[in-house]
C-alpha positions in Angstrom: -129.7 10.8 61.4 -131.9 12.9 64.1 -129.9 14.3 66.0 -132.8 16.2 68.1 -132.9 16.2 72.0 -136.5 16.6 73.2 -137.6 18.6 76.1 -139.2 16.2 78.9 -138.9 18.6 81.7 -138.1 22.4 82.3 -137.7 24.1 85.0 -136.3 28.2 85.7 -133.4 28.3 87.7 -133.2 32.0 87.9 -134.7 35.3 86.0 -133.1 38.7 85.9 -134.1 41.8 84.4 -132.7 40.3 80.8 -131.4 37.0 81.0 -133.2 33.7 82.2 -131.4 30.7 83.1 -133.0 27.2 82.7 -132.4 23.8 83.6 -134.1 21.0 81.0 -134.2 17.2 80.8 -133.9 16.1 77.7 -134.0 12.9 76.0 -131.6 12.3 73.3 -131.5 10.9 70.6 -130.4 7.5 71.7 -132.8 7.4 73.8 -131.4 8.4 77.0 -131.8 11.2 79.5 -129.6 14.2 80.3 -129.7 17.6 81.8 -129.2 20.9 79.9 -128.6 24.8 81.3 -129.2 27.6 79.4 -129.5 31.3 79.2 -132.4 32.9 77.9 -131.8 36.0 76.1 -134.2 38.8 74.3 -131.9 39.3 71.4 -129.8 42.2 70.2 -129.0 44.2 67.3 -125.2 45.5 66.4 -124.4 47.9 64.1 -121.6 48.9 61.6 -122.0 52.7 61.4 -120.3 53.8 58.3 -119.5 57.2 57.4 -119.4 58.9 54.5 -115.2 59.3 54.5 -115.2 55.9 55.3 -114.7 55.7 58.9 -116.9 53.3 61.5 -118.3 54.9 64.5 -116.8 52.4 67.4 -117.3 52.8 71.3 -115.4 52.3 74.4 -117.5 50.2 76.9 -116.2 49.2 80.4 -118.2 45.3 80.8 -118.6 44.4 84.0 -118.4 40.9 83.9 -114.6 40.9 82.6 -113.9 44.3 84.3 -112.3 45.8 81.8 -113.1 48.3 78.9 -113.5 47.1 75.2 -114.4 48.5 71.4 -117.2 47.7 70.2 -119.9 48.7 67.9 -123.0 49.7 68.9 -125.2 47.3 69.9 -128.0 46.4 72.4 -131.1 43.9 73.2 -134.3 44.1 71.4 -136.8 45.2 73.5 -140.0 42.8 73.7 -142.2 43.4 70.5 -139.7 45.3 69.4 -139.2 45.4 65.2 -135.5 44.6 65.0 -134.6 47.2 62.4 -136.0 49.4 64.9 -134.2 48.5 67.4 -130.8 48.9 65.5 -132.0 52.7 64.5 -132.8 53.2 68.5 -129.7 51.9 69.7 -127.4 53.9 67.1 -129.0 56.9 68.4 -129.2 56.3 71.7 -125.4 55.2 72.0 -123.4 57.7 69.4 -126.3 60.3 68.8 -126.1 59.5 64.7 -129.2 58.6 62.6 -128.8 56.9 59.3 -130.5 56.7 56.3 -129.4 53.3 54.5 -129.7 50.7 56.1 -128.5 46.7 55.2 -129.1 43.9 57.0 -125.7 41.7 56.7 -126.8 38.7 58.5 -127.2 37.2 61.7 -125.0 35.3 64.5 -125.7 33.2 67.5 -122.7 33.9 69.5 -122.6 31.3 72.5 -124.5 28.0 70.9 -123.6 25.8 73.8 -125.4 27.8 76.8 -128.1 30.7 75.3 -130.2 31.2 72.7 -129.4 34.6 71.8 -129.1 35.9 68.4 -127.6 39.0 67.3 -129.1 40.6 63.7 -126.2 42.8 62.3 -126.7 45.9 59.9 -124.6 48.2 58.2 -125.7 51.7 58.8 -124.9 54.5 56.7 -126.0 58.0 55.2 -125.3 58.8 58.9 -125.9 62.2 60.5 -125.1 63.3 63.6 -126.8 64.6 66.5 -127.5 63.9 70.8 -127.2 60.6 71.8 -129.7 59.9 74.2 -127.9 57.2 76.5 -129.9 55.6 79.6 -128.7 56.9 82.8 -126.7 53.3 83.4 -124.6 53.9 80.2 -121.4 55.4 80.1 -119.1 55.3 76.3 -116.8 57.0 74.4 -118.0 57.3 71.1 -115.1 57.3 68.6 -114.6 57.2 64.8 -111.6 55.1 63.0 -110.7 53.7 59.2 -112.1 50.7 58.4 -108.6 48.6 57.4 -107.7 50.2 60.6 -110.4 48.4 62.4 -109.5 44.9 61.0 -106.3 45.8 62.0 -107.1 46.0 65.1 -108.9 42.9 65.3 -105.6 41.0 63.8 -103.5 43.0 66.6 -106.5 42.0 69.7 -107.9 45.6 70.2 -111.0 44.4 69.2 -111.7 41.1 71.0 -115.9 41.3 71.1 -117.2 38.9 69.3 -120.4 40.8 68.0 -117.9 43.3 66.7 -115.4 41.0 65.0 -117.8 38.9 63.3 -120.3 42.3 62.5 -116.9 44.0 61.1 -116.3 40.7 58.9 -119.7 40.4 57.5 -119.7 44.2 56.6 -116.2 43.9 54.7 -117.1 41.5 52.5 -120.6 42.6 51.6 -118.5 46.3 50.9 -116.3 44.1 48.7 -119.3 42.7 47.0 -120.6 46.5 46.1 -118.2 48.1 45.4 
């Protein structure tokens, strides 16, 4: 069964600095016409930052849209042209001030299917070393370090709520499994 909708129309309802929302008519597959919004998004990169006793570098971020702070890992949107592996090294250092020198890519996640097309390539990061994060004038975190079971811990408990983070921490627990 196709179950493809195709484009007839498009049309931008609005366009920020990062996101884009749309408006479409589409037909569907049987045939008949409906309307879909979406958010256009660049992209983004989060990272599991592992250190060499086994801690995972995590931040405190106040979000402004729920107007609250969360822990997260560090993350951010890949700039245009941008080599995504490069943007996961920029961000870690920008954020938390570490480099590192191993690098994994664990996978990949589209986190909101039904309204954007944003996808968010996740990496575990480790060899790390630290130095001076270089955050943009905008960006204000606590950098942290905490045990890994402690982390899924606090995932089971609802510290950690992101769903980048959850999903990143998942993906990087059971490919630490797999190696070890």
């Amino acid at each position: 069964m196709d179950l493809t909708e195709h484009c007839i129309s498009t049309q931008t309802i609005a366009a920020g600095g990062m996101l884009t929302v749309m408006c479409d008519q589409v037909r569907l597959p049987n045939a008949n016409i409906s309307q879909r919004e979406y958010v256009m998004h660049p992209g983004a990169v989060v990272i599991v930052p592992l250190l060499p006793n086994g801690n995972v570098v995590l931040e405190r971020q106040f979000r402004y849209p729920l107007h609250q702070v969360f822990i997260e890992l560090p993350a951010g949107k890949i700039d245009a042209g941008e080599d995504i592996l490069l943007t996961g090294q920029r961000e870690l250092l920008e954020e938390t001030g570490y480099t590192a020198s191993n690098w994994v890519k664990l996978g990949l996640q589209h986190p909101c299917i039904g309204y954007s097309n944003e996808v968010i390539h996740m990496y575990l990061a480790s060899g790390l070393s630290a130095g001076a994060h270089k955050r943009d004038d905008d960006e204000h975190l606590e950098v942290f370090e905490i045990n890994f079971a402690d982390c899924m811990n606090m995932i089971k408990n609802g510290e950690i709520t992101d769903g980048k983070t959850i999903v990143a921490l998942f993906f990087a627990e059971n490919y630490l499994q797999i190696v070890v």
